[in-house]
N, C-alpha and C positions, 0 to 999 in steps of 0.2 A: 517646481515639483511640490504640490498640496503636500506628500507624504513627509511627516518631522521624523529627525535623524533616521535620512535613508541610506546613509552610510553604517550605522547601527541595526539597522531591521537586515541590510542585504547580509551584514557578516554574521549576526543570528538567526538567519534563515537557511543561511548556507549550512552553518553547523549542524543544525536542525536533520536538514537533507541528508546529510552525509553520513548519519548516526544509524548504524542497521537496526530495523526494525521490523515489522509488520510487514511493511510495504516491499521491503530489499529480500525479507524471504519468499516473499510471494512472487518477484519476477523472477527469481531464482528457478522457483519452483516451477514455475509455468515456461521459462524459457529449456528449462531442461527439459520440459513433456514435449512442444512445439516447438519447438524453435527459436530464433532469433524475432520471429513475429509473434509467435504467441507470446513472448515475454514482450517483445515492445507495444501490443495493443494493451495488455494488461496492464504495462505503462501508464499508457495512456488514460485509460479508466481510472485508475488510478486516481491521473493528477486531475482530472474534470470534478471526483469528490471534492477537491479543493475549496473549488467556487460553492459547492451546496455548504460545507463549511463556514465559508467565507459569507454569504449569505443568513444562514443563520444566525451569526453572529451580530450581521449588523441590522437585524428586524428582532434583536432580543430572545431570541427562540432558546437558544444557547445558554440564557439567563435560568431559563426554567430548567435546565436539566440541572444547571447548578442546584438550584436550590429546591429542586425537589425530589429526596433519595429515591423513590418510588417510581419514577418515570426516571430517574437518572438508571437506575438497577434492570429494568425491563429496556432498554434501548440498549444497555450494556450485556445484558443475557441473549439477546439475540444479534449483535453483532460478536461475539464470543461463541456462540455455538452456528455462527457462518463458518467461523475460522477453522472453528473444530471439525466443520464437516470437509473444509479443504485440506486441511490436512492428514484426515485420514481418507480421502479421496487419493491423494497421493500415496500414501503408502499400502493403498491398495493397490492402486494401478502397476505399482512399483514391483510388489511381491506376484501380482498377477501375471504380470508379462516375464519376470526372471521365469514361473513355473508354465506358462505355455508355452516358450519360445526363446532359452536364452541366447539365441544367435542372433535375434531382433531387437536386444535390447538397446544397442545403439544406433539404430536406426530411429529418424524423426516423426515421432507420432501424429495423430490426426490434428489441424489447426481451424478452428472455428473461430472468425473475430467477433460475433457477437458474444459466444461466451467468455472468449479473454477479457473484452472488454466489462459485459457482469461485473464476473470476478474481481474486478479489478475497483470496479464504482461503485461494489456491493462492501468489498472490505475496506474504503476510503469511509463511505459515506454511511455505517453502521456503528464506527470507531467512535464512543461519545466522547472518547480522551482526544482527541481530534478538533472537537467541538468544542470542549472547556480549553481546550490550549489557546483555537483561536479567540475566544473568549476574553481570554487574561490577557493574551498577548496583540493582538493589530490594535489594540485600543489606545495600546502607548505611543501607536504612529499617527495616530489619527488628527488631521491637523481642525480643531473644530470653526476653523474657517470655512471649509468647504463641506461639499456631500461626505459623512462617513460611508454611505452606501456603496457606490465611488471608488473611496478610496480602499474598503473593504475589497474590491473586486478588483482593483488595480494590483493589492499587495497580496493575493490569491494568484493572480496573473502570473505577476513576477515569480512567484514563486514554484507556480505550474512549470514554467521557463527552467528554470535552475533542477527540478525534481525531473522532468520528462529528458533533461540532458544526460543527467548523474545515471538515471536508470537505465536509459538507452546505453550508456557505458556500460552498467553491468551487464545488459545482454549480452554485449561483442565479448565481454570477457569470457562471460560464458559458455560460448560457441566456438570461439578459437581453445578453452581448455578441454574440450571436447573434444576438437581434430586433433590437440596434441598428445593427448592420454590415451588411453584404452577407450575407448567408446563407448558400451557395453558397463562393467564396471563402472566408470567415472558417471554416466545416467543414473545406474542403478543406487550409488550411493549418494547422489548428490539428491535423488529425487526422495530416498527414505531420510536422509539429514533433513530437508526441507520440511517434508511433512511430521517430522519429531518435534521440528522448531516451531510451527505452526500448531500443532495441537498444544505443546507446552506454552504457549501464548496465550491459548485460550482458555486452557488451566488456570493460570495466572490470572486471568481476567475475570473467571467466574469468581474463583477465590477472595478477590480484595474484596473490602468491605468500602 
């Protein structure tokens, strides 16, 4: 295995994954609107930003954004008012449908995989905190014996692996809390929680310096 201590990268990538974030409100959010599919394609998109990460990192792209506040700040304003537009995309939808139709609101809404997927490749691959993470971190595995490029896309891979699993979990969770609850209700809040969490993200993200 080219990759140095892959027993250290697998158990800090894991933790990584597991840590809710970004990515864990968004299949949240989009499995509550669609379904178990519209959250697992969004999944999916998801974890394919990986590799554009994972790529960037290792042709130095990712170097520049470090070090230059200016294109670090404009790559970070517009994946930050991505976020903000899906989450008040959500709590519009949310408020919409309790006031057209609240007999409907547990019922599964429309499912498009090309937009789950977007969504999904758009807030992966807009995240420049994403990019400076990969940045500082596949660097320490990098055995410089072999292709960093390579192995960049190998430990992307893996990691795709371990993220596309974790999050296909939360769908099922999410879909079985669904038959178990009130239907109706449990959408309605789960879809305004999401989208609070997602705008206050983006808040966050405008805000840092």
């Amino acid at each position: 295995m080219p990759i140095l201590h892959i027993e250290a990268f697998l158990i800090a990538i894991t933790i990584l994954t597991l840590t809710p974030g970004l990515d864990t409100a968004l299949v949240i959010r989009n499995t509550t609107r669609g379904g178990e599919k519209d959250g697992f394609v969004t999944n999916v998109g998801i974890c394919f930003g990986l590799f554009f990460h994972a790529t960037l990192s290792a042709v130095g792209i990712s170097l520049l954004l470090s070090q230059s506040p200016q294109l670090f700040q404009a790559v970070k304003m517009i994946g930050a008012l991505y976020i903000l537009y899906l989450g008040i995309q959500g709590l519009r939808h949310s408020f919409f449908a309790s006031a057209k139709d609240p007999e409907k609101l547990g019922s599964q809404g429309s499912f498009k995989a090309s937009r789950s997927f977007r969504e999904g490749l758009l807030s992966n691959a807009l995240n420049p905190k994403t990019a400076i993470f990969y940045l500082a971190f596949l660097p320490q595995f990098i055995n410089p014996e072999y292709s960093a490029f390579m192995q960049s896309l190998l430990m992307a891979a893996i990691h795709f692996v371990i993220a596309l699993c974790w999050q296909a979990f939360i769908c099922r969770m999410i879909v079985a809390a669904k038959k178990r609850f009130d239907g109706g209700r449990t959408q309605l809040m789960m879809e305004r929680l999401t989208g609070v969490v997602l705008i206050g993200l983006a808040v966050k993200l405008l805000m840092e310096k």
